[in-house]
Jmol script that loads the backbone (N, CA, C; Angstrom):
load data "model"
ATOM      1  N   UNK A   1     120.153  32.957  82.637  1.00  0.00           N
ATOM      2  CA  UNK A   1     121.465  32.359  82.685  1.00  0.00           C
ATOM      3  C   UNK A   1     121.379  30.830  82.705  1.00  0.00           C
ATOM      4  N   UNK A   2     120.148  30.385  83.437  1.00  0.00           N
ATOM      5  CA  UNK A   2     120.216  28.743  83.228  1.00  0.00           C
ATOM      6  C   UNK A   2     120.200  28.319  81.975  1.00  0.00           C
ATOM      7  N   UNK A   3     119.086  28.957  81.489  1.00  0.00           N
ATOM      8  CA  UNK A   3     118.650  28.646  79.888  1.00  0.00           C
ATOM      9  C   UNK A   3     120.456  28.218  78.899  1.00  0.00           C
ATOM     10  N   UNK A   4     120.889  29.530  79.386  1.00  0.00           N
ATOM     11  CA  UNK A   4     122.277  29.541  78.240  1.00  0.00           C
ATOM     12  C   UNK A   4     123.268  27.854  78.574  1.00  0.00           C
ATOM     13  N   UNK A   5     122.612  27.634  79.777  1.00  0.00           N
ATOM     14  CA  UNK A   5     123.675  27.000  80.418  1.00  0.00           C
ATOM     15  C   UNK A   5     123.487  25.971  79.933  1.00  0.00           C
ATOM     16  N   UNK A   6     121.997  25.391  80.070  1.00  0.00           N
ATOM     17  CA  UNK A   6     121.865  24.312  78.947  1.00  0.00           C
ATOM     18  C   UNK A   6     121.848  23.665  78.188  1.00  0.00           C
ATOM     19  N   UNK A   7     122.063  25.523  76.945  1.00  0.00           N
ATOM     20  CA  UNK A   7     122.233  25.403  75.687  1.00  0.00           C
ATOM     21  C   UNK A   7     123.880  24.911  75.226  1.00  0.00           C
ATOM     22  N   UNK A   8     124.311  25.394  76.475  1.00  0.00           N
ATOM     23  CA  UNK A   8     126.043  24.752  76.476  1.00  0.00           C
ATOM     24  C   UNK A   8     126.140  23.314  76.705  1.00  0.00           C
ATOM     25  N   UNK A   9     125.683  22.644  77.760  1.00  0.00           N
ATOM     26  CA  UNK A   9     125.723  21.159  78.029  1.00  0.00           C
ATOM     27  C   UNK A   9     124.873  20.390  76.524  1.00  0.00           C
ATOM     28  N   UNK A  10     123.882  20.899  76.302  1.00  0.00           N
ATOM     29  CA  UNK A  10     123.435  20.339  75.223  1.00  0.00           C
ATOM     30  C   UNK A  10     124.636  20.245  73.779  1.00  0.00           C
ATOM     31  N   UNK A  11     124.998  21.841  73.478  1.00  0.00           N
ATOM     32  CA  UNK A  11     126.301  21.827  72.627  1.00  0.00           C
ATOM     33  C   UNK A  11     127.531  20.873  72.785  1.00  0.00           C
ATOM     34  N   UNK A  12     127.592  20.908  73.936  1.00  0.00           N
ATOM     35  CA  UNK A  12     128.780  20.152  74.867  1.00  0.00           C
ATOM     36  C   UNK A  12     128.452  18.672  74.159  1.00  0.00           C
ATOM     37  N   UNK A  13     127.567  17.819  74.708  1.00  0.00           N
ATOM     38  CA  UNK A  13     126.796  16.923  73.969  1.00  0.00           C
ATOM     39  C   UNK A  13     126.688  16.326  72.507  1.00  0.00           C
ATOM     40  N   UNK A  14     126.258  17.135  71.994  1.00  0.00           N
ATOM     41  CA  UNK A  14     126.260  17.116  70.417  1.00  0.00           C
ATOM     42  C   UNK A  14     127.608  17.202  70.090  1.00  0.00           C
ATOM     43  N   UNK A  15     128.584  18.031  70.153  1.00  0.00           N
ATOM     44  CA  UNK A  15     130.106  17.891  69.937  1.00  0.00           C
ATOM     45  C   UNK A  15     130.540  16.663  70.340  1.00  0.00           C
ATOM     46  N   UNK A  16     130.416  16.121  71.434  1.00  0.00           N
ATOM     47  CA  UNK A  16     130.779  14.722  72.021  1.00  0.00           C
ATOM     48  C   UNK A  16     130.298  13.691  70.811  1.00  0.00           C
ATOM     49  N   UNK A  17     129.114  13.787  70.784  1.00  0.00           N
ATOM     50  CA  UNK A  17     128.498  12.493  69.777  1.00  0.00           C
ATOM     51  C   UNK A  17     129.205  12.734  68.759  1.00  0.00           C
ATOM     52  N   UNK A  18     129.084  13.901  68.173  1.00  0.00           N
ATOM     53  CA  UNK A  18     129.765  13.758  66.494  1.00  0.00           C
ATOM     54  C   UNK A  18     131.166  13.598  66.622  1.00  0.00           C
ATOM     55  N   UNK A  19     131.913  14.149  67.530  1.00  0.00           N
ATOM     56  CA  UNK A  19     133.298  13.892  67.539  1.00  0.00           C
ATOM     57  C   UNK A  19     133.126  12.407  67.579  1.00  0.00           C
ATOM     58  N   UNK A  20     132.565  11.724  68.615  1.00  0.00           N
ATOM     59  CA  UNK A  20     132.777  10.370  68.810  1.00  0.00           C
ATOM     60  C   UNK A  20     132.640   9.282  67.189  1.00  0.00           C
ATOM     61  N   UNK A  21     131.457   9.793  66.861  1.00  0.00           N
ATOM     62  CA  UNK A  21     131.083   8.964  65.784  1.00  0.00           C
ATOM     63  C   UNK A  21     132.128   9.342  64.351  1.00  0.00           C
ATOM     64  N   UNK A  22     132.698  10.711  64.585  1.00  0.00           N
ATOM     65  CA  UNK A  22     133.880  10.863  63.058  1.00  0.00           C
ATOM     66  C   UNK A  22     135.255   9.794  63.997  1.00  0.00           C
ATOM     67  N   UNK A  23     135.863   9.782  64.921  1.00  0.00           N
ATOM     68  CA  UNK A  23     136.558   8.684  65.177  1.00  0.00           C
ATOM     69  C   UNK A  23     136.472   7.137  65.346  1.00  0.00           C
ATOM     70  N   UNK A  24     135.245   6.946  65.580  1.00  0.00           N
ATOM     71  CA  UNK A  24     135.096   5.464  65.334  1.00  0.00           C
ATOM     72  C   UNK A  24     134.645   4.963  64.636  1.00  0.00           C
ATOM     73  N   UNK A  25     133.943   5.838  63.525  1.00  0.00           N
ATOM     74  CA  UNK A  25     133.140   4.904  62.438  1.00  0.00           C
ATOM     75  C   UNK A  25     133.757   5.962  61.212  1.00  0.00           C
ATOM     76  N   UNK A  26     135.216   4.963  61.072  1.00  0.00           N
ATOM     77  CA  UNK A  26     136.183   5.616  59.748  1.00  0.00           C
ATOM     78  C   UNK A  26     135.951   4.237  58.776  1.00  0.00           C
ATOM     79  N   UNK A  27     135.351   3.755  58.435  1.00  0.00           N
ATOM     80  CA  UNK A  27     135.425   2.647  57.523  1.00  0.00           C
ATOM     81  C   UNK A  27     134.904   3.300  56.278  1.00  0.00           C
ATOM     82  N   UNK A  28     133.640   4.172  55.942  1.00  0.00           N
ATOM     83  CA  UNK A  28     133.551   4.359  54.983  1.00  0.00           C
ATOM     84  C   UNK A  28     133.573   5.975  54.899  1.00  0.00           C
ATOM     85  N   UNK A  29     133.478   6.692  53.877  1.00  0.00           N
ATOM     86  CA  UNK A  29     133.802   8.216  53.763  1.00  0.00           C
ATOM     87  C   UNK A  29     132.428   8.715  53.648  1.00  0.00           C
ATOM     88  N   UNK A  30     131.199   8.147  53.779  1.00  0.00           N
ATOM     89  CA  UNK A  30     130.112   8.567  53.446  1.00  0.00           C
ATOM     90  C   UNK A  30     129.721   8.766  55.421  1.00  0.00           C
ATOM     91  N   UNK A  31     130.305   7.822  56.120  1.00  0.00           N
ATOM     92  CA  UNK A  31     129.948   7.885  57.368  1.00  0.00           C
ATOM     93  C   UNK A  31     130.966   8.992  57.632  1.00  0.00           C
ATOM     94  N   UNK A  32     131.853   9.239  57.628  1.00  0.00           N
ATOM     95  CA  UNK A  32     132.288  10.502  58.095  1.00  0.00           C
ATOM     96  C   UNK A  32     132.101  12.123  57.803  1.00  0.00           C
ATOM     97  N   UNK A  33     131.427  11.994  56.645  1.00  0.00           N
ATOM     98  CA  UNK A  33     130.882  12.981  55.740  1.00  0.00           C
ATOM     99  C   UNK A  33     129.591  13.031  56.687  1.00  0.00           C
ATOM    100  N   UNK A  34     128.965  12.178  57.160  1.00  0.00           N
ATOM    101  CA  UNK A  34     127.869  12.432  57.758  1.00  0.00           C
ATOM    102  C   UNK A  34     128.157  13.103  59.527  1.00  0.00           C
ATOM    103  N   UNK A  35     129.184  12.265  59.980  1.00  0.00           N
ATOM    104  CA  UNK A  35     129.246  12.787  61.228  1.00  0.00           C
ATOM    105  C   UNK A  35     130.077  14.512  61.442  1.00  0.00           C
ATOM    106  N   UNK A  36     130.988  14.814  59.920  1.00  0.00           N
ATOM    107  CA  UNK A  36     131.051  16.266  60.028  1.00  0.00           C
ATOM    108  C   UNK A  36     129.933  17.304  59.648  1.00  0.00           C
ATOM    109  N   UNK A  37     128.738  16.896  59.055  1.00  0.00           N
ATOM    110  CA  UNK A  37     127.476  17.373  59.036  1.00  0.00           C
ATOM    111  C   UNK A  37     126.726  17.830  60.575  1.00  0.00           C
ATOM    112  N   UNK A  38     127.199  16.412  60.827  1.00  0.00           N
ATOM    113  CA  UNK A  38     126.570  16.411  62.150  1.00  0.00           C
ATOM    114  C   UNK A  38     127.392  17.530  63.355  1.00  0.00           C
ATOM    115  N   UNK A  39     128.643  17.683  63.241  1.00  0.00           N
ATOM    116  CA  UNK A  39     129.452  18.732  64.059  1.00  0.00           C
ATOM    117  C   UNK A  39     128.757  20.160  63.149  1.00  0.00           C
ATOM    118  N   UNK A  40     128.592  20.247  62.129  1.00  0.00           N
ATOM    119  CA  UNK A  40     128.550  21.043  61.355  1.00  0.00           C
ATOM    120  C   UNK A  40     127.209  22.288  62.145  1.00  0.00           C
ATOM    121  N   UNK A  41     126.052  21.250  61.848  1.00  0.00           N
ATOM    122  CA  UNK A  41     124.784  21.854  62.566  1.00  0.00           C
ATOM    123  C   UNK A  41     124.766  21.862  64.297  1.00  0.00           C
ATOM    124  N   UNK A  42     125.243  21.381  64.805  1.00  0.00           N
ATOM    125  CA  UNK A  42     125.626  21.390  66.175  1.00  0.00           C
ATOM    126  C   UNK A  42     126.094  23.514  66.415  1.00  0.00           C
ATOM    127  N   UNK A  43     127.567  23.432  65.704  1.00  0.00           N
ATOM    128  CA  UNK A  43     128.023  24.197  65.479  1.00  0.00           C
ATOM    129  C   UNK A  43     126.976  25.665  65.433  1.00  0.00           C
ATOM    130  N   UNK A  44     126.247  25.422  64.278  1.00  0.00           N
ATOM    131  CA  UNK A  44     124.814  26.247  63.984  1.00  0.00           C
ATOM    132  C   UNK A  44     123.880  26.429  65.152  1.00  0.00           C
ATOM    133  N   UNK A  45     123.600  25.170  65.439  1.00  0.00           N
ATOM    134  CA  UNK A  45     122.579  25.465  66.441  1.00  0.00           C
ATOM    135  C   UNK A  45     123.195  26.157  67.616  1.00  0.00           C
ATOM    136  N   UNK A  46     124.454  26.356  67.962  1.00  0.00           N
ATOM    137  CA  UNK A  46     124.710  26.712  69.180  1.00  0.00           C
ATOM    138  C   UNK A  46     125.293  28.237  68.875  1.00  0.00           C
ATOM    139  N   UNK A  47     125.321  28.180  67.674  1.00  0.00           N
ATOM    140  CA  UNK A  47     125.283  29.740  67.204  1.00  0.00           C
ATOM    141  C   UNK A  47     124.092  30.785  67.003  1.00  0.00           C
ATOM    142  N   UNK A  48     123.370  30.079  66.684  1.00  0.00           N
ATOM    143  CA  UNK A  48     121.747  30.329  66.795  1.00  0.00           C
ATOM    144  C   UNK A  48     121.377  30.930  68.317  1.00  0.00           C
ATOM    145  N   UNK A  49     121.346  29.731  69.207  1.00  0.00           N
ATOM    146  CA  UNK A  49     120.659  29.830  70.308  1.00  0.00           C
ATOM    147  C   UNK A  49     121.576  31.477  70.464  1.00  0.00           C
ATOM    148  N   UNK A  50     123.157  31.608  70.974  1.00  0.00           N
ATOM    149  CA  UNK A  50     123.595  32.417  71.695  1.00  0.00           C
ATOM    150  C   UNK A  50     123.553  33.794  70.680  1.00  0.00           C
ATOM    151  N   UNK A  51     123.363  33.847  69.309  1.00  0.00           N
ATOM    152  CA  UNK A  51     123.230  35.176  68.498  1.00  0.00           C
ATOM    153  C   UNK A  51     121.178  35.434  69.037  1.00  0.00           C
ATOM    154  N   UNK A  52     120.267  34.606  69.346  1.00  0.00           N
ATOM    155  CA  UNK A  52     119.015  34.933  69.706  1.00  0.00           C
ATOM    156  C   UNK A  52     118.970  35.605  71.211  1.00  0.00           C
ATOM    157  N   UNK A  53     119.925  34.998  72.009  1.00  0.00           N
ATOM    158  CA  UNK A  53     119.582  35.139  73.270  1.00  0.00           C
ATOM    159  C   UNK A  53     120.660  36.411  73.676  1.00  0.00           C
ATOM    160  N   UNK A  54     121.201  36.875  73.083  1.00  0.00           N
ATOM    161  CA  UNK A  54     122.323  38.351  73.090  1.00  0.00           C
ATOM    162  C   UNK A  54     121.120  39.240  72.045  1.00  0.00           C
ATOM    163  N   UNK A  55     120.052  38.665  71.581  1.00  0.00           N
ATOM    164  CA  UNK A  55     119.739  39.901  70.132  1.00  0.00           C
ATOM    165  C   UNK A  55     120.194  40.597  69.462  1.00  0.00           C
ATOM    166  N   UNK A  56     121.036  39.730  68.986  1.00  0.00           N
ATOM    167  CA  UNK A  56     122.125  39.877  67.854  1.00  0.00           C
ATOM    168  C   UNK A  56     121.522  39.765  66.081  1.00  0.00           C
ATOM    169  N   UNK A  57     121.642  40.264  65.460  1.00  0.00           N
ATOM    170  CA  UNK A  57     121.622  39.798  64.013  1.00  0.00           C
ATOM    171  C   UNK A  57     122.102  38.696  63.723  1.00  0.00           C
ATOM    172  N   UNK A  58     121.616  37.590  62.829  1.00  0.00           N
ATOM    173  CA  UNK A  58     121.574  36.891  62.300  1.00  0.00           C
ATOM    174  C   UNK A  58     122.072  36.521  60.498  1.00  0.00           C
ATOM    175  N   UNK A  59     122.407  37.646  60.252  1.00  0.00           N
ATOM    176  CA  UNK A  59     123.030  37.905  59.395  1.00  0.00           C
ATOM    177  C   UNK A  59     124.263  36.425  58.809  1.00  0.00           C
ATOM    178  N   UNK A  60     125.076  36.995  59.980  1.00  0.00           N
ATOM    179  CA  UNK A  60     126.137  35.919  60.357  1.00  0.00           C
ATOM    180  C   UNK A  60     126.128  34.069  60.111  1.00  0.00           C
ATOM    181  N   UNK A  61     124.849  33.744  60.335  1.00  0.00           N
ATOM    182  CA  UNK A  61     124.676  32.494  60.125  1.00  0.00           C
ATOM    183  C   UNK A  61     124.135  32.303  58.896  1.00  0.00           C
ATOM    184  N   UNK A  62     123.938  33.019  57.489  1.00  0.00           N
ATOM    185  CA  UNK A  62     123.518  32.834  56.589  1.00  0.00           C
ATOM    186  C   UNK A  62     125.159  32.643  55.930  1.00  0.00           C
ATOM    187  N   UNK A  63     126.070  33.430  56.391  1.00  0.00           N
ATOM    188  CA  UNK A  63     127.346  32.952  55.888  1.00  0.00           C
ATOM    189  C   UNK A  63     127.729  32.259  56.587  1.00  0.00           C
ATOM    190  N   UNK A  64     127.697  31.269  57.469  1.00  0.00           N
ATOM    191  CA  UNK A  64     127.633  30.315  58.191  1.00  0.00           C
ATOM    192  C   UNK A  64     127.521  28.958  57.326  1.00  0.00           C
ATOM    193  N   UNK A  65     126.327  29.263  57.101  1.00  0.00           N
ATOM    194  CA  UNK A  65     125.287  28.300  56.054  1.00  0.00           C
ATOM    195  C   UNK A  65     125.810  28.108  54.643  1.00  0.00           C
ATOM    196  N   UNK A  66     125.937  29.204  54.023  1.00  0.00           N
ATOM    197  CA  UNK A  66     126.876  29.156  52.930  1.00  0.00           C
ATOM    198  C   UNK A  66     128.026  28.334  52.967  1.00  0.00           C
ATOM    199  N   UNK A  67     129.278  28.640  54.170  1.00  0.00           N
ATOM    200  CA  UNK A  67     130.386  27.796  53.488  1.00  0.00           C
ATOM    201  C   UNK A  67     130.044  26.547  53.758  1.00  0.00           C
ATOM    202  N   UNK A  68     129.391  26.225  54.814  1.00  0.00           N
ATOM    203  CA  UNK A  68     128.685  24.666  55.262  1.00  0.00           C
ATOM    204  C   UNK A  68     128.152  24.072  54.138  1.00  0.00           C
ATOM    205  N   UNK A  69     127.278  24.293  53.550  1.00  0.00           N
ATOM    206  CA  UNK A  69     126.858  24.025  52.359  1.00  0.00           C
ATOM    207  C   UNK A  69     127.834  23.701  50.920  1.00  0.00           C
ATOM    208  N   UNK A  70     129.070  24.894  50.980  1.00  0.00           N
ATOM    209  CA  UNK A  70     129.784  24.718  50.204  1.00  0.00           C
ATOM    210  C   UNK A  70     130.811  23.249  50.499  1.00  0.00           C
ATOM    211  N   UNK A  71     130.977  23.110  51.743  1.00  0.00           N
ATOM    212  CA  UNK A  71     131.751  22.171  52.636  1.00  0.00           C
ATOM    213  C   UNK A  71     131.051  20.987  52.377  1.00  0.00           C
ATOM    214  N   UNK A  72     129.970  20.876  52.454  1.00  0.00           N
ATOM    215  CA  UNK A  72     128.962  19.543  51.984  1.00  0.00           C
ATOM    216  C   UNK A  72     129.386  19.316  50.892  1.00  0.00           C
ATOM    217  N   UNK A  73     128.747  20.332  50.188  1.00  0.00           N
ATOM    218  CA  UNK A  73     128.814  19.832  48.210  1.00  0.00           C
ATOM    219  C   UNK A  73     130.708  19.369  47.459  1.00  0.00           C
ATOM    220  N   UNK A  74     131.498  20.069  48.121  1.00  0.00           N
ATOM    221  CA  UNK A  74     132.872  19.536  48.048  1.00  0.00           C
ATOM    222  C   UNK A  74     133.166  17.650  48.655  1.00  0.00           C
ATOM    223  N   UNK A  75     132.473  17.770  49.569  1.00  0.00           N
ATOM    224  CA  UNK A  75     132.629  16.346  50.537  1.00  0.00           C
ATOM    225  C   UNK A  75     132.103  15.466  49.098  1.00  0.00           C
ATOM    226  N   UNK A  76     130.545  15.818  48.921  1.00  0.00           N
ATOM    227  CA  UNK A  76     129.685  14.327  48.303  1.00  0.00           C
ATOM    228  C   UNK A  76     130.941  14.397  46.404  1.00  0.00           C
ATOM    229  N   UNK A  77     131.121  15.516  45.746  1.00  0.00           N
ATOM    230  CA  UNK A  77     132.136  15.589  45.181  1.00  0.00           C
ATOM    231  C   UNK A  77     133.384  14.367  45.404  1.00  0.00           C
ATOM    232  N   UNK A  78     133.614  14.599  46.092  1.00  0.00           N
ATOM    233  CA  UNK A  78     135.085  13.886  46.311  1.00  0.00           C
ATOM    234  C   UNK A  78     134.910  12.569  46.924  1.00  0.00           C
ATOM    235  N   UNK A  79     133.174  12.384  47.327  1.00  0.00           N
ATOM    236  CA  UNK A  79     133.075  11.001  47.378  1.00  0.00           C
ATOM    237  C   UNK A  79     132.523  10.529  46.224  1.00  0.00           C
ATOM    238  N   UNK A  80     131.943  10.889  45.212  1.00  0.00           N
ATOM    239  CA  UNK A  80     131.665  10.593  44.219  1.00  0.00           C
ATOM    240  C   UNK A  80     132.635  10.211  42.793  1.00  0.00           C
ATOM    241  N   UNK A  81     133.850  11.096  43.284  1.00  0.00           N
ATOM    242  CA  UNK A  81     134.910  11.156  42.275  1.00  0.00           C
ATOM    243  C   UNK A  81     135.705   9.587  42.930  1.00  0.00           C
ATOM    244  N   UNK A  82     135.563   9.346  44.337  1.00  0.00           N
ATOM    245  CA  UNK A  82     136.641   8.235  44.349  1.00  0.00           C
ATOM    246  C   UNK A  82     135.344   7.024  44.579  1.00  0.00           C
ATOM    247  N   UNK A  83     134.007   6.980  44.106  1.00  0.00           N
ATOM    248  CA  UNK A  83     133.445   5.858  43.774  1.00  0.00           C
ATOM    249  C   UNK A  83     133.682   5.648  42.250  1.00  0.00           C
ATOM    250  N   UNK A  84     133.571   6.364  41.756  1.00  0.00           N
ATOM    251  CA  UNK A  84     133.800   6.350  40.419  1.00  0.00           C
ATOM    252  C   UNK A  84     135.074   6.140  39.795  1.00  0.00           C
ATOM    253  N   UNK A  85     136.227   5.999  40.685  1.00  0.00           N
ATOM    254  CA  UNK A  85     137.430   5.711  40.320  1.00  0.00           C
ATOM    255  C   UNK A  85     137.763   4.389  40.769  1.00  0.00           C
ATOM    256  N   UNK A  86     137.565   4.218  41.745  1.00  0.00           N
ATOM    257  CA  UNK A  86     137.702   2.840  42.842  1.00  0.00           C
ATOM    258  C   UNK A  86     136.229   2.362  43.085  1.00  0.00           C
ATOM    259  N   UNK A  87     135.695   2.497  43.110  1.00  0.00           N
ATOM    260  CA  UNK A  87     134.235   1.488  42.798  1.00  0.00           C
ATOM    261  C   UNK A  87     133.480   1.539  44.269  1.00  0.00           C
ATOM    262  N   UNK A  88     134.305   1.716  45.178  1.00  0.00           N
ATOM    263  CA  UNK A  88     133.656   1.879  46.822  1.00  0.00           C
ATOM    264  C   UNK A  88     133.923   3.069  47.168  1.00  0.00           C
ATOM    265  N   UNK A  89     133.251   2.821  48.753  1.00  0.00           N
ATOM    266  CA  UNK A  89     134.053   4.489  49.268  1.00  0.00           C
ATOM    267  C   UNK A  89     134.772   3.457  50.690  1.00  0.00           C
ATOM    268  N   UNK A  90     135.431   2.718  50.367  1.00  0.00           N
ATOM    269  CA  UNK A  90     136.155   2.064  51.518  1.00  0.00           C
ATOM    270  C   UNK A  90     137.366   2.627  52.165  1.00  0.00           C
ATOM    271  N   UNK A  91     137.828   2.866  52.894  1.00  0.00           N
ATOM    272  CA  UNK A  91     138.584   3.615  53.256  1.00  0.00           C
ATOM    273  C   UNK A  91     140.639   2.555  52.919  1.00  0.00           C
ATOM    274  N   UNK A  92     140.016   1.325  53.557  1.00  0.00           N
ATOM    275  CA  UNK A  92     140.867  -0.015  53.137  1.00  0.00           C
ATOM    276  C   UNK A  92     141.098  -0.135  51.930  1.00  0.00           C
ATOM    277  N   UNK A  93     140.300   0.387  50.575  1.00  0.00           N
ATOM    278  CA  UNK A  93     140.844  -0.020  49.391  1.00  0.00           C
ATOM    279  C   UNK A  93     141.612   0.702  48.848  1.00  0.00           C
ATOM    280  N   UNK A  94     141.997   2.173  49.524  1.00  0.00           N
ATOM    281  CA  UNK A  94     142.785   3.419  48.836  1.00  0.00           C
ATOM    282  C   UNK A  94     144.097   3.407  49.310  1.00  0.00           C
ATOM    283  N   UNK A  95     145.110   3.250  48.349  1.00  0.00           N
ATOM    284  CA  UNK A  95     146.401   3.131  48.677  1.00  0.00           C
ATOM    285  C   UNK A  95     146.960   4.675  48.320  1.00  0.00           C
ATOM    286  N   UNK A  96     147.388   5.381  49.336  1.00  0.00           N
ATOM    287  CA  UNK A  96     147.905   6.796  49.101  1.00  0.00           C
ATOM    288  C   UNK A  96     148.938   7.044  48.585  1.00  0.00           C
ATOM    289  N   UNK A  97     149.840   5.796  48.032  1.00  0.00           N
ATOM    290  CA  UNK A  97     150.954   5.715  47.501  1.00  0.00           C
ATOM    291  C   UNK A  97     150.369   6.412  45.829  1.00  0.00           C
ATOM    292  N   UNK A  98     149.313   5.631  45.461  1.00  0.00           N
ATOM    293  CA  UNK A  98     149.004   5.594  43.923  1.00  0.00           C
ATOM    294  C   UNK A  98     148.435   6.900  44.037  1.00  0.00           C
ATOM    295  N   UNK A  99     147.409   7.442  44.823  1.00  0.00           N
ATOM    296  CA  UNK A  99     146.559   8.724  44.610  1.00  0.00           C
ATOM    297  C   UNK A  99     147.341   9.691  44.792  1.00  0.00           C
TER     298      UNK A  99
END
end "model"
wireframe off; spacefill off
backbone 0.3
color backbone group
């Protein structure tokens, strides 16, 4: 039971940082793309630990992995489509009126 407990404060943790870092570092879309990566595997790992420590199948985190993956490749997409339109990924240069 300690073990799990850890694995929670540690989760606890990692959610904190990445939450922290997708709210304060909004300037560019490549940094926020990174800090929902970062919630992303957090997410995983704390799915991991508690599907190992119940001896559970694992099954589950391969579709896990999948839409995450799919969730990535959509992100660098749509940052790629608005470098290539607007020349940065600044968050200041996109007027939502025009897009």
């Amino acid at each position: 039971m300690l073990m799990m407990m850890t694995y929670y404060y540690l989760f606890s943790f990692f959610v904190f940082v990445g939450v922290y870092s997708f709210v304060s570092k909004r300037k560019h879309l490549l940094s926020t793309l990174l800090s929902l990566e970062f919630l992303v595997l957090s997410i995983f790992y704390y799915m991991f630990s508690i599907l190992v420590y119940y001896l559970f199948d694992l099954y589950f985190l391969m579709y896990f992995l999948t839409f995450s993956v799919c969730e990535g490749a959509l992100g660098l997409s749509i940052l790629v489509s608005m470098i290539r339109s607007h020349g940065v990924d600044y968050f200041g240069v996109f007027n939502m009126v025009q897009c």
